[in-house]
C-alpha positions as CSV (number, residue, x, y, z in Angstrom):
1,X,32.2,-124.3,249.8
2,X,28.6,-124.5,250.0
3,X,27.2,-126.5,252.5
4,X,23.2,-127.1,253.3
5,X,21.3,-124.6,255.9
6,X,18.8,-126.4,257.4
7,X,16.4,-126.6,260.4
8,X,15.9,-129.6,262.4
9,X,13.3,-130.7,265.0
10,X,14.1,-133.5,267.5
11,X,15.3,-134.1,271.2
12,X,18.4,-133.3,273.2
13,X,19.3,-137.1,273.3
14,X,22.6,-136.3,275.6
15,X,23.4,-133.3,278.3
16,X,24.8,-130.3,276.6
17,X,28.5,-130.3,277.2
18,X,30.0,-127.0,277.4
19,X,33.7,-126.0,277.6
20,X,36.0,-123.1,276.4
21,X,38.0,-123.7,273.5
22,X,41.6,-123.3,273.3
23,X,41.2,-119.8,271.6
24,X,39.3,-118.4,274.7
25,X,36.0,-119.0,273.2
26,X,32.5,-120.9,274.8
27,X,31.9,-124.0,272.9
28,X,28.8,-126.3,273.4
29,X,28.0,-130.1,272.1
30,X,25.0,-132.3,272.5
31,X,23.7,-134.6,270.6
32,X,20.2,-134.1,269.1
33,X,17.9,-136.9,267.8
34,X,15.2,-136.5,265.3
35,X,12.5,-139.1,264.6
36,X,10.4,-139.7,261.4
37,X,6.6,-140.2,262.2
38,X,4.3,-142.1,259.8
39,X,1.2,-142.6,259.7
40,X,0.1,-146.5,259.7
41,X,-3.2,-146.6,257.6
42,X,-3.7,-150.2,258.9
43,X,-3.4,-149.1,262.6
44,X,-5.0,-145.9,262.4
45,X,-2.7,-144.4,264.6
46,X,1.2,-142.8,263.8
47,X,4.5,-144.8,264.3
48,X,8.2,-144.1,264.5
49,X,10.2,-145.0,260.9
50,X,13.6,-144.1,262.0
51,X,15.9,-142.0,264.1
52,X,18.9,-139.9,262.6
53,X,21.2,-138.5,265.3
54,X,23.1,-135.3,264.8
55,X,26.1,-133.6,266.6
56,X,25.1,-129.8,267.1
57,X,28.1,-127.0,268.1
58,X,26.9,-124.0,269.5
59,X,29.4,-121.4,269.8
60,X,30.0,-117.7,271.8
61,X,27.2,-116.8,273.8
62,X,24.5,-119.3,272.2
63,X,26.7,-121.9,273.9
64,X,26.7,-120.2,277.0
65,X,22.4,-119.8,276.9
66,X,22.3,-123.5,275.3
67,X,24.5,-125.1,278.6
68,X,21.8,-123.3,280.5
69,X,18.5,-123.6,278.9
70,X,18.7,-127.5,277.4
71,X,18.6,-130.6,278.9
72,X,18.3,-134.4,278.2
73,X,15.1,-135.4,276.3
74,X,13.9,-131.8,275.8
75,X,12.8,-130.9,272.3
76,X,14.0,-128.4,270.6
77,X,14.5,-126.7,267.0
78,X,18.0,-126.3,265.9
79,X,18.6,-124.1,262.7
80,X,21.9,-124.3,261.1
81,X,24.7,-125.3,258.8
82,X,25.1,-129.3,257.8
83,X,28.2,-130.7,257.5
84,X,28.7,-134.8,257.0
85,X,31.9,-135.9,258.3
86,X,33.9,-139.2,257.1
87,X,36.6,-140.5,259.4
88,X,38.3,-144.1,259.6
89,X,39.5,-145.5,262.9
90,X,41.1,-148.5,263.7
91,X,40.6,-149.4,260.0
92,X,36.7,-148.8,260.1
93,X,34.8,-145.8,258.3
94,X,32.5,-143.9,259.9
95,X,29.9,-141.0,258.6
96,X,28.8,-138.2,261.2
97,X,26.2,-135.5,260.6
98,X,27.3,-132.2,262.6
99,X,25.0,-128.8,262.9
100,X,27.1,-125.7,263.8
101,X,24.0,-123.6,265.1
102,X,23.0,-120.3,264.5
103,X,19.9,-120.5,266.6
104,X,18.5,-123.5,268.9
105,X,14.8,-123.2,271.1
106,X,12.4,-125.6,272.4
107,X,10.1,-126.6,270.4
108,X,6.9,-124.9,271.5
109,X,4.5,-127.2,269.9
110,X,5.2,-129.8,272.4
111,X,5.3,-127.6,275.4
112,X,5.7,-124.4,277.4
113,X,8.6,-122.3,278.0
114,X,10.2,-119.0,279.8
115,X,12.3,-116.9,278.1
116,X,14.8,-114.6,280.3
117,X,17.4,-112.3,278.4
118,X,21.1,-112.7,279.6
119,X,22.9,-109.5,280.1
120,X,26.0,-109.7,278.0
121,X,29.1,-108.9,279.7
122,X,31.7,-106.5,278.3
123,X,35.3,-106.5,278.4
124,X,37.2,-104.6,281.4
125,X,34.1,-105.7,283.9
126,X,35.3,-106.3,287.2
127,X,33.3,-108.2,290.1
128,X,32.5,-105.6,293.0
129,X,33.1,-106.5,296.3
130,X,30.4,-108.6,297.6
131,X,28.7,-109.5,294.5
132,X,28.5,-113.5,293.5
133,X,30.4,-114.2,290.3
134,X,28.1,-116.6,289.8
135,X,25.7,-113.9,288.7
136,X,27.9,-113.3,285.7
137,X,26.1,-116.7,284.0
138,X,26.8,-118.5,280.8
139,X,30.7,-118.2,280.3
140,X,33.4,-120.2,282.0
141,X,35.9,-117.7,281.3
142,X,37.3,-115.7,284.3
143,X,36.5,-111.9,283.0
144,X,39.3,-109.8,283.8
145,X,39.9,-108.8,287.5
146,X,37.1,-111.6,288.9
147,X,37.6,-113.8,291.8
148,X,35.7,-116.8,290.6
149,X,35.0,-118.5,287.7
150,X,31.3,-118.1,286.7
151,X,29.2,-121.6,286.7
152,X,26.6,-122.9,284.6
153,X,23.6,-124.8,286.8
154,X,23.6,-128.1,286.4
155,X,27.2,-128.7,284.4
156,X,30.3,-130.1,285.7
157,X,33.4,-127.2,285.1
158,X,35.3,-127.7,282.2
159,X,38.6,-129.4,282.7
């Protein structure tokens, strides 16, 4: 099945919520909003047309940087695959846009950032004694051997 790549430009409209999936796998989930601008001849100056809202899942280690790097009303650029989602419940239908990401970054054209490269950790990695798990960022996963369960700043642990 072919579905649409695309790249979209809005605002993290809801805190990034981040969780391990039932195969063992980081999963992220925010919602990002992305409003047309027009320009109002009359007015001289631009307005807002409308807002579309779109679910974007970040998986594997782009969920573990996402959890870390976005929060609410940021804006960033989220490049992807579209899927549109119909569901019915309780007898109503409903129509969802969802963006499984590939790469998400704040936008730079509305401000400044600082990038930091995460070390990725490798199976078989142990904790030594007297180092913080907590150093071992982005992943809620216990690696094997570890005393603690590594913590994203700022996010609740999963359940």
């Amino acid at each position: 099945m072919n579905e649409s790549h695309v790249t979209v430009v809005g605002n993290a409209a809801t805190q990034v919520d981040f969780r391990t999936s039932a195969s063992g796998l980081p999963v992220a989930r925010f919602r990002l909003a992305s409003t047309v601008r027009r320009f109002d001849q009359k007015a001289g100056s631009w307005t807002d047309a409308f807002t579309s809202f779109y679910t974007v899942w970040a998986w594997r280690s782009l969920a573990s940087n996402v959890a870390s790097s976005v929060t609410v009303g940021e804006p960033v650029i989220v490049t992807g695959q579209m899927r549109i989602r119909e569901t019915e419940r309780d007898g109503r239908q409903f129509v969802s846009a969802e963006l499984t990401a590939w790469s998400i970054g704040h936008d730079l054209s509305r401000g400044t950032s600082a990038f930091a490269r995460v070390a990725m950790a490798r199976a078989g990695l142990v904790n030594a004694p007297g180092t913080n798990a907590e150093a071992v960022r982005g992943s809620s996963e216990t690696l094997p051997g570890a005393t603690a369960e590594a913590g994203i700043p700022g996010q609740a642990p999963a359940p």
